[in-house]
N, C-alpha and C positions, 0 to 999 in steps of 0.2 A: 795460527800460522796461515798466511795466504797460499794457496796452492794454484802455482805457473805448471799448465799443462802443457807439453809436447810444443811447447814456443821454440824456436829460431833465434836464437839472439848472436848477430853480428854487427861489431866494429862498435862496441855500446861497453858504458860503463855501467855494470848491474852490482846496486848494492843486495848482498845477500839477506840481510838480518832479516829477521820476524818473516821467508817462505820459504814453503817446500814447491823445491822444481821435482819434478816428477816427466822424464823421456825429454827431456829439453835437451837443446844443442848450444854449445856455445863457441864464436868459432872470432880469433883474436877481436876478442874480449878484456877487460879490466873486473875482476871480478873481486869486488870488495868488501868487506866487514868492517863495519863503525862503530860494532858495538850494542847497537841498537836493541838487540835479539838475536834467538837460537835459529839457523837453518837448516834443512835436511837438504840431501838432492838422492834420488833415484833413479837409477838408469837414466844418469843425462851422460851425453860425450861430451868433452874438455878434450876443445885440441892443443896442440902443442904451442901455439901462437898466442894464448889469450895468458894473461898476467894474474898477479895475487896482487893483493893493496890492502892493507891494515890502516886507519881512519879515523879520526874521530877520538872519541873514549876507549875506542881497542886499543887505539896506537898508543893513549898515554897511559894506560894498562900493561900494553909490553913493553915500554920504555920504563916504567917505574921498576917491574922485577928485574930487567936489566943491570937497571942501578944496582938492584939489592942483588943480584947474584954476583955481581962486580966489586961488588963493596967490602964480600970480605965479612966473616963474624957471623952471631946471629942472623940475622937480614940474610944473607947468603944462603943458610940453610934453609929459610922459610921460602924461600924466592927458587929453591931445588927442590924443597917437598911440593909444591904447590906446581913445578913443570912436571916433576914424577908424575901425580898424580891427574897432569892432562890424558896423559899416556892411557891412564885405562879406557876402556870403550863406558859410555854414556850407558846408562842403565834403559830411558825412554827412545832409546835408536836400535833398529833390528842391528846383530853384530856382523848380518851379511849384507846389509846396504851397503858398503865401503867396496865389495865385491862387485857390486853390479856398478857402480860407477866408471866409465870409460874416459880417461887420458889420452889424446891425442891418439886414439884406435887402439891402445893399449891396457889392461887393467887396473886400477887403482886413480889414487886422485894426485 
């Protein structure tokens, strides 16, 4: 993983995948996931102005379990165990990173 130190990033589209931000700022921002790869962030702030955007192989990713949670039947249930299972915390990510991440001056992401 590339490691973004203590960067500034304003009025920019930053694709996430494959780095860890670590004390970054981002401040209305597009901040996106294509797919590409896993990222971390660490005590970076998110303020309330910068956006989410799914991309790429992510978005026909959550468009495909859509389908199938939509769909109805088998496909349905696979496409619900497979969101259940985002829900749990990541084995190789500390479970209190999620904590030190700041929201628009507020906790969480």
């Amino acid at each position: 993983m590339k490691l973004i130190n203590k960067r500034e990033h304003t009025g920019q589209r930053v694709v996430l995948d494959g780095r860890n931000f670590v004390e970054c700022k981002f401040t209305n921002c597009t901040l996106v996931i294509e797919g590409g790869g896993l990222f971390q962030m660490d005590r970076c702030i998110i303020s309330d102005d910068c956006r989410f955007a799914v991309e790429g192989p992510a978005k026909i990713c959550l468009d495909s379990l859509k389908l199938m949670l939509h769909g109805g039947g088998w496909l349905a249930q696979v496409a619900d165990a497979v969101l259940t299972k985002t829900r749990e915390a990541p084995r190789f990510v500390n479970p209190n990173a999620q904590s030190s991440t700041q929201a628009g001056g507020s906790q969480g992401a």
